[in-house]
N, C-alpha and C positions, 0 to 999 in steps of 0.2 A: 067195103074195106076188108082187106084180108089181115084172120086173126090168128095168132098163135097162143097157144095156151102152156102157162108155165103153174107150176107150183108154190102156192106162195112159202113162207116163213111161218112157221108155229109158234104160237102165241099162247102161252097159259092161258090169258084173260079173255082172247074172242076166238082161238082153235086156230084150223087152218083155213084154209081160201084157194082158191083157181084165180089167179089173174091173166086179162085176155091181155094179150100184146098186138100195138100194130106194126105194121111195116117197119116204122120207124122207127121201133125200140120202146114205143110210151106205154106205159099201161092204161087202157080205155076203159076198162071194165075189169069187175071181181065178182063172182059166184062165194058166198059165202054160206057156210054150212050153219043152217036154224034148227037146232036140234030139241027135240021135244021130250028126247028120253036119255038117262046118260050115259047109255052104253054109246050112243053115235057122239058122245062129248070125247069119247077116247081118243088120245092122240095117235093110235097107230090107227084107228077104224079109219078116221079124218082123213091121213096120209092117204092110206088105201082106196077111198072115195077121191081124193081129188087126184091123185093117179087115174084113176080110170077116166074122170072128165076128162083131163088132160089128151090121155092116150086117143077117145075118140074124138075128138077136136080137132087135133093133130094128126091122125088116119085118117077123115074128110081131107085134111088138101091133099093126100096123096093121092087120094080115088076122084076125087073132084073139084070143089072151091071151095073155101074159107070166107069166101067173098060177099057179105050179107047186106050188103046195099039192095 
């Protein structure tokens, strides 16, 4: 299945999230952020972290495949 990664919505109560998207638009999957200390509960730290998931998720299918079957 080939996935693309978007940025979720921030949420006071559970931060932010990476949701995987497939082909079709669905969301399959979420990377949610377990943070142990509360400087990574920060909502721009969050942003910042799931920007980068995002970005290299999303640079895989340019250089190769997304395709994890």
């Amino acid at each position: 299945m080939k996935l693309k990664a978007e940025v979720g919505h921030w949420s006071s109560v559970v931060g932010n999230s990476v949701h995987l998207i497939a082909p079709d638009g669905r969301m399959v999957g979420q990377i949610a952020f377990l943070c142990h200390d509360d400087t990574l509960r920060n909502r721009e730290v969050q942003a910042n972290l799931a920007s980068v998931i995002c970005d290299a998720i999303n640079a895989r299918d340019k250089e190769k495949s997304n395709d994890l079957s």
